[in-house]
C-alpha positions in Angstrom: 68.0 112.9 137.8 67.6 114.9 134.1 69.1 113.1 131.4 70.6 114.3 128.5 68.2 115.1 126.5 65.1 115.5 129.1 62.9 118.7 129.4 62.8 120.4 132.7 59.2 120.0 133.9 57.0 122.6 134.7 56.9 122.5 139.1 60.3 121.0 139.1 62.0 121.9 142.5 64.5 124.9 142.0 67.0 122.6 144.8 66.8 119.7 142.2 67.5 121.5 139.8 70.5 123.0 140.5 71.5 119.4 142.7 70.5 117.8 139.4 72.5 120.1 137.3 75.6 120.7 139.1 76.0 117.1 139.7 75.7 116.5 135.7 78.6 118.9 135.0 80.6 117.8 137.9 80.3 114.1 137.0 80.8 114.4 133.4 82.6 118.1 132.0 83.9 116.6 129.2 80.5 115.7 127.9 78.7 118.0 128.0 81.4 121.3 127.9 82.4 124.3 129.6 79.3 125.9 128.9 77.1 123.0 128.5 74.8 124.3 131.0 73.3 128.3 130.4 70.1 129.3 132.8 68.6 132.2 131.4 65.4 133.9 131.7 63.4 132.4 128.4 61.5 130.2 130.6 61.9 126.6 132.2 60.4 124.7 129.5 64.0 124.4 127.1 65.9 121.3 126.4 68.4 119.9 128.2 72.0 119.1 126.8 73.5 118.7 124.2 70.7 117.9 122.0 69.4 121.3 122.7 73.1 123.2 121.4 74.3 122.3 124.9 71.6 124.8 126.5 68.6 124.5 129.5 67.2 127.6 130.3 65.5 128.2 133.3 64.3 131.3 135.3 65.5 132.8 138.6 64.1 135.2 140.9 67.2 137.7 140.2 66.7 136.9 136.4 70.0 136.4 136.0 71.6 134.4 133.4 74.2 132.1 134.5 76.5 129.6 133.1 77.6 126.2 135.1 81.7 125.8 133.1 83.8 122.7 134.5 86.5 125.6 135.6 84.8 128.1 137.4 83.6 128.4 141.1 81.4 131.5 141.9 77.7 132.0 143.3 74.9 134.5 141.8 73.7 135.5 145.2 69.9 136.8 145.2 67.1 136.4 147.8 66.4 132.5 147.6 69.4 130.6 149.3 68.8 127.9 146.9 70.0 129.8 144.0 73.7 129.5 144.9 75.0 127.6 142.6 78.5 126.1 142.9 80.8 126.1 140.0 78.5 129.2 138.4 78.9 132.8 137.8 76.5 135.3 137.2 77.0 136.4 133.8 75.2 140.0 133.7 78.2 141.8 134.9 75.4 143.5 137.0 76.7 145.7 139.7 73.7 145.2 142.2 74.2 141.3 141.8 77.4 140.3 144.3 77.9 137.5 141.9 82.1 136.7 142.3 84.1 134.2 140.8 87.9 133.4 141.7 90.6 133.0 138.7 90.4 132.7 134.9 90.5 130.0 132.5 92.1 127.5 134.3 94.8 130.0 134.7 94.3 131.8 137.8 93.7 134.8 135.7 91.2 137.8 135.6 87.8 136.6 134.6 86.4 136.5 131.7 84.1 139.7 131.8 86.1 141.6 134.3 89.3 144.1 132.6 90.7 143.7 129.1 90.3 140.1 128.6 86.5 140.6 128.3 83.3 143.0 128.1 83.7 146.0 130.5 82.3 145.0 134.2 79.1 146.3 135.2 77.1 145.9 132.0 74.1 142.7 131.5 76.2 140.5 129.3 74.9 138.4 126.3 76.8 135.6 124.2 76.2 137.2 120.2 77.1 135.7 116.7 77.2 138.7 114.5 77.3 137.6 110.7 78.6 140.5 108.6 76.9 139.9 104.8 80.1 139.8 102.1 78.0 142.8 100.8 78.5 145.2 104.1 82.4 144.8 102.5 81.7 145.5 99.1 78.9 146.8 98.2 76.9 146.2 94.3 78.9 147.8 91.0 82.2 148.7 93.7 85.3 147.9 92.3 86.7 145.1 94.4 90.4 147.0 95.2 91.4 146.2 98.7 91.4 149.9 99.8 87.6 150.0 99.4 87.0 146.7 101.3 89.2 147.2 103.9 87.3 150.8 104.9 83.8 148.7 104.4 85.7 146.4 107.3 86.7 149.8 109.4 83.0 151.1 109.5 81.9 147.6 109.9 83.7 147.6 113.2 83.0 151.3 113.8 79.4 149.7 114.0 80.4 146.6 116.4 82.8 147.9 118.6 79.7 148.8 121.5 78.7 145.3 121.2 82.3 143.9 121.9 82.5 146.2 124.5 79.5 145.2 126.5 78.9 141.1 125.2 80.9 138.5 124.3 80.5 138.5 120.4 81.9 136.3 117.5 81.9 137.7 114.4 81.2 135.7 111.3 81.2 137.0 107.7 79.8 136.6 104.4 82.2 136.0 101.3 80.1 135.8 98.1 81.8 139.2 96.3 85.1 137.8 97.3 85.7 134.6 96.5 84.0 135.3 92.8 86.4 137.7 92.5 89.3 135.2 92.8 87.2 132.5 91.2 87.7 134.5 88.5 91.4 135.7 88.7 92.0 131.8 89.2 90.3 130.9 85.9 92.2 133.8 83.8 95.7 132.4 85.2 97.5 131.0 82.2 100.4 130.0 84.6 97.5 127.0 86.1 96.8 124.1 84.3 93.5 124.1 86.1 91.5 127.0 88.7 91.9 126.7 92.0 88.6 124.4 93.7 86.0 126.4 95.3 87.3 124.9 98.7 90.9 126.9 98.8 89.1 130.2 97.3 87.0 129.8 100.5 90.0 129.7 102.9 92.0 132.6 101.2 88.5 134.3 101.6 88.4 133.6 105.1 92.4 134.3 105.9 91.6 137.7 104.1 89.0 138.9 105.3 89.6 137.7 108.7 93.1 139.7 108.4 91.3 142.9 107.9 88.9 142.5 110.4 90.8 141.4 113.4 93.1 144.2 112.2 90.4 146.8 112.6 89.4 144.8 115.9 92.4 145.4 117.7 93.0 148.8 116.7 89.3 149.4 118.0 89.8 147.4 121.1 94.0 147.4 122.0 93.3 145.5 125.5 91.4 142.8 124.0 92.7 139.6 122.8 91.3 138.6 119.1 91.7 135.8 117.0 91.2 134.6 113.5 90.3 130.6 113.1 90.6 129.1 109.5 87.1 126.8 110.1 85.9 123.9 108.0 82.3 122.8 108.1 81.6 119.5 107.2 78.3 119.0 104.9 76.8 115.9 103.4 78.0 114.5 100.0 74.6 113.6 98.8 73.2 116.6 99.5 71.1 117.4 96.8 72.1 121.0 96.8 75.6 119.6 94.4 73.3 119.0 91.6 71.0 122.3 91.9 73.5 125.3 92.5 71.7 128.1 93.9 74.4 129.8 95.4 75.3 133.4 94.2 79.2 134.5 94.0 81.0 137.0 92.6 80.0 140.4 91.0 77.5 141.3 89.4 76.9 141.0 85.2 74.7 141.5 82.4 72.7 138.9 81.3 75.0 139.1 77.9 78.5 139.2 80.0 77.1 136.3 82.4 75.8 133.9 79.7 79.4 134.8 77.6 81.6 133.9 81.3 79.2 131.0 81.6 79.7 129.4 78.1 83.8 130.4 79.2 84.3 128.8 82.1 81.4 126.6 82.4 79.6 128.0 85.0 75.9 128.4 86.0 74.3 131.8 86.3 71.0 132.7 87.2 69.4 136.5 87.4 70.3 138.3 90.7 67.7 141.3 90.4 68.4 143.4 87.7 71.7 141.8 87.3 73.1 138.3 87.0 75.4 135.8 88.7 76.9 133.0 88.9 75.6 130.5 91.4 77.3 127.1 93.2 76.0 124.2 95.3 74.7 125.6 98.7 74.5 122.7 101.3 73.7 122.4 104.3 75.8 123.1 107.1 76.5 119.9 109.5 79.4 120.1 111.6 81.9 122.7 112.5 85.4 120.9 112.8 87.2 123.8 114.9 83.6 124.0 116.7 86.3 123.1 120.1 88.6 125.3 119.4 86.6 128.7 119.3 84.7 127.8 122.1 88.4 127.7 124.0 89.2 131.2 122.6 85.6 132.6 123.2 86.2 131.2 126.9 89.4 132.6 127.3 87.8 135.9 126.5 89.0 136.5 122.8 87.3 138.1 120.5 87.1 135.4 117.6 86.7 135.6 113.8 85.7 132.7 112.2 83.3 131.0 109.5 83.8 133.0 107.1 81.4 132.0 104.0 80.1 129.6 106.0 82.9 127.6 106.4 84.8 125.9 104.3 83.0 123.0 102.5 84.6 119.2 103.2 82.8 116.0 103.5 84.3 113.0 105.7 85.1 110.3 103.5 84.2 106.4 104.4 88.2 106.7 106.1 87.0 109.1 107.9 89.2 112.0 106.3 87.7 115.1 105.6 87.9 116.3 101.7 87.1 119.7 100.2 84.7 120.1 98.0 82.9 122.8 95.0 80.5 124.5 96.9 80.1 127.8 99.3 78.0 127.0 102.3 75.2 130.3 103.2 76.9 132.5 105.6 73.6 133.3 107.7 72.7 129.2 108.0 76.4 128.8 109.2 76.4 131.6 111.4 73.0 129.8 113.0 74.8 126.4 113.2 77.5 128.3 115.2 75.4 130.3 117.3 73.1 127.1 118.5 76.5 124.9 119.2 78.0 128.3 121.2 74.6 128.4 123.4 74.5 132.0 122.4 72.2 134.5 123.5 71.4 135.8 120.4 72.2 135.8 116.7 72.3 139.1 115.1 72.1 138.9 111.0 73.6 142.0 109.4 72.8 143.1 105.7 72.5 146.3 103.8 68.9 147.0 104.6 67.5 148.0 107.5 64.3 145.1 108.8 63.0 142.5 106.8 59.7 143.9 105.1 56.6 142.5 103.8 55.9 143.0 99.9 59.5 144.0 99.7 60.1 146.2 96.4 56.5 146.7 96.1 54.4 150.4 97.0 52.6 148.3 99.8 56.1 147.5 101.4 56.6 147.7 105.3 59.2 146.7 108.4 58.5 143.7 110.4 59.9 144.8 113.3 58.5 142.1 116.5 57.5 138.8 114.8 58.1 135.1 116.0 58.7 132.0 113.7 56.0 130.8 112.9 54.8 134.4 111.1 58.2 134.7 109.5 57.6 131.2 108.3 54.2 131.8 107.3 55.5 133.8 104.7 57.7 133.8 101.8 61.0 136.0 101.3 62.9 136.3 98.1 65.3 132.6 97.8 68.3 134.5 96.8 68.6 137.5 99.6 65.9 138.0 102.3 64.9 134.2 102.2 68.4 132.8 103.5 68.4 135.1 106.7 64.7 134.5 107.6 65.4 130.8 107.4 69.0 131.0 109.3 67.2 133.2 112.4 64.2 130.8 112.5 66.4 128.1 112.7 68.4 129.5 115.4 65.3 130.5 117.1 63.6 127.6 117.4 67.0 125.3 117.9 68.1 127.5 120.9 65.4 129.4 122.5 67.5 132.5 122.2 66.7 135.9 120.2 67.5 136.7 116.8 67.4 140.2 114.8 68.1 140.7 110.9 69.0 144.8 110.4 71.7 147.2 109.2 74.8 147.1 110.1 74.5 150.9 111.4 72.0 149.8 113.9 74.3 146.6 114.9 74.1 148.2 118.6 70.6 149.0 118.6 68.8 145.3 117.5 68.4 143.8 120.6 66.6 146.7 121.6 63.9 146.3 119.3 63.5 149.3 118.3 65.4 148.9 114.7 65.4 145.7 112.2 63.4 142.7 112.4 63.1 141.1 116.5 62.7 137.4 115.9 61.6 135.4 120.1 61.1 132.3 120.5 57.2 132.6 121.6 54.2 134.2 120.2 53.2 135.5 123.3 56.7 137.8 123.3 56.0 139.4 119.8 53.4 141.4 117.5 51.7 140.4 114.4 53.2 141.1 111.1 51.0 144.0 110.6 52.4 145.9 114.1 55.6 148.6 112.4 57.2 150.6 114.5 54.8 153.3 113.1 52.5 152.5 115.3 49.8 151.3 112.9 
């Protein structure tokens, strides 16, 4: 029988490995999840587990991906016999695939993917992170008045709303601009005897933001349910990223204004550009606490909102209680760790430009639009913008199997086409050279 962590061999029977499967759900739920177990069509080769972000992958003659969940009870039925899989639905919504499945979440309600509490019915369904950059809400040199953010939110879901429709998507979203802006407001306040720690600026960022996006959400979507998590990510206390802040925040500056705000306030800035900025510790993303919890709203069918900046820092002290701490965690590298735990499909990284290039800013610049990760990683993108979300999708990539696109938020709908942004797969085989644009030459 497959154990936890054990790769399905190449010739492995198709009967054993659904026995094999099935029997490892049924046995033990509670280890490995509701959706511990996705088959999808990237191949049989994938982890199994949850070593591999709770994920194998294997193909099916229908092509069909399908999900084994401790609560469900449904069959994908194709041509091979053997492919009925108790306590599994199909998940492509596909009208030619009879795939049922009786009740909801444990509730004897609709299912998930079928009426308001999920994607319309009869569309190929994925499971998407979308990570909104803190810049697609404010842009550079805009004055950060809530009027202007909140329509940067409205467009933002504007451009989402025919992914919602059709996948289950989490969105995630950046916070940089934002929580500057009250670092800032925090350090003017005479009434404090101290600023407020990075930590709290974080969560107001994320109960602020979220607020205007699950606003816009519902209005966009009235049937659907959506939700807003406050999420804390827990990160290492000797990560070395506390003593080498890297992390850019807040508007942007002249070098004069920054190095006077700097010698003020004691911060660090660094040039951002043209401009300048003040940066924090960056570490790395371990563990999302509420990981459970959005994975019981994403379930349920919700539309959830959550990890905002990143999360919110903590570290676990030697009690084991978690503790906040002076840092802002990257938004794309967060939105990967989420993605990977979720087993989702794909992770889509949204910014203000429209594909990663090659000799960005340069006369010689040009789209990457198919690539895989060892060409992303065989070159190098600028640390403080491009770099992050090259290194989050290549992460993701290789972690999970799945797909993962960087692009503009305008073409949100249209990056898993690959005809738009930057197409990151998980084999060579699936992608063009860095020299192959979408021009053709």
């Amino acid at each position: 029988m497959l154990g936890r962590s054990d790769r399905v061999p190449a010739g492995y029977p198709d009967d054993a490995l659904v026995r094999d499967l099935s029997e490892a759900v049924t046995a033990s739920p509670t280890r490995y999840g509701r959706s511990a177990i996705r088959f999808s069509q990237y191949g049989r080769d994938r982890p199994f587990g949850p070593s591999a972000g709770g994920a194998v992958r294997t193909r099916w003659a229908c092509d069909h991906p399908l999900v084994l969940r401790d609560d469900d009870h449904a069959t994908c039925h194709s041509d091979n016999p053997r492919e009925l899989v108790d306590r599994a639905r199909c998940r492509t919504r596909d009208p030619h695939c009879r795939a049922t499945r009786s009740g909801g979440a444990g509730d004897g309600g609709p299912a998930l993917g079928r009426g308001p509490r999920g994607p319309k019915p009869g569309f190929p369904t994925m499971r998407l992170v979308v990570a909104l950059g803190g810049n697609a809400l404010l842009e550079r040199g805009e004055a950060p008045d809530s009027e202007i953010q909140e329509r940067h939110v409205q467009r933002a879901v504007e451009a989402l709303t025919p992914l919602v429709e059709q996948h289950e998507v989490t969105v995630t979203h950046g916070n940089g601009p934002q929580v500057g802006v009250l670092a800032i407001e925090s350090a003017n306040d005479t009434s404090l005897g101290h600023p407020y720690p990075f930590d709290a600026l974080g969560a107001q960022t994320q109960g602020l933001i979220g607020y205007w996006l699950i606003q816009a959400l519902q209005s966009a979507l009235p049937d659907r349910e959506v939700a807003c998590v406050l999420s804390r990510t827990i990160v290492d206390s000797t990560d070395p990223a506390f003593s080498n802040p890297s992390k850019f925040v807040g508007p942007v500056y002249t070098k004069a204004r920054a190095e006077h705000l700097a010698a003020d306030f004691g911060w660090d800035v660094r040039a951002d550009g043209q401009y300048w900025r003040r940066v924090v510790p960056s570490p790395e993303p371990q563990t999302i606490v509420e990981l459970n919890m959005i994975r019981l709203l994403i379930d349920g069918g919700a539309v959830v909102v959550c990890m905002g900046g990143g999360g919110i820092p903590v570290v676990r002290e030697p009690g084991g209680q978690l503790r906040g701490v002076e840092a802002v965690i990257d938004k794309d590298l967060g939105a990967a760790l989420l993605a990977e735990k979720l087993g989702a499909d794909g992770l889509l990284l949204l910014t203000d430009v429209s594909a990663v290039e090659l000799d960005y800013g340069t006369a010689r610049a040009r789209p990457i639009g198919h690539t895989t990760v060892e060409e992303l990683r065989s070159t190098s993108f600028p640390a403080g913008s491009m770099g992050p979300k090259v290194a989050a999708a290549c992460r993701f990539v290789e972690r999970s199997g799945g797909l993962a696109a960087i692009g503009s938020l305008d073409d949100a709908a249209l990056l898993l086409s690959g005809n738009v942004g930057t197409l990151i797969r998980p084999t060579a085989g699936a992608a063009a050279s860095h020299g192959d644009t979408r021009s053709g030459t």
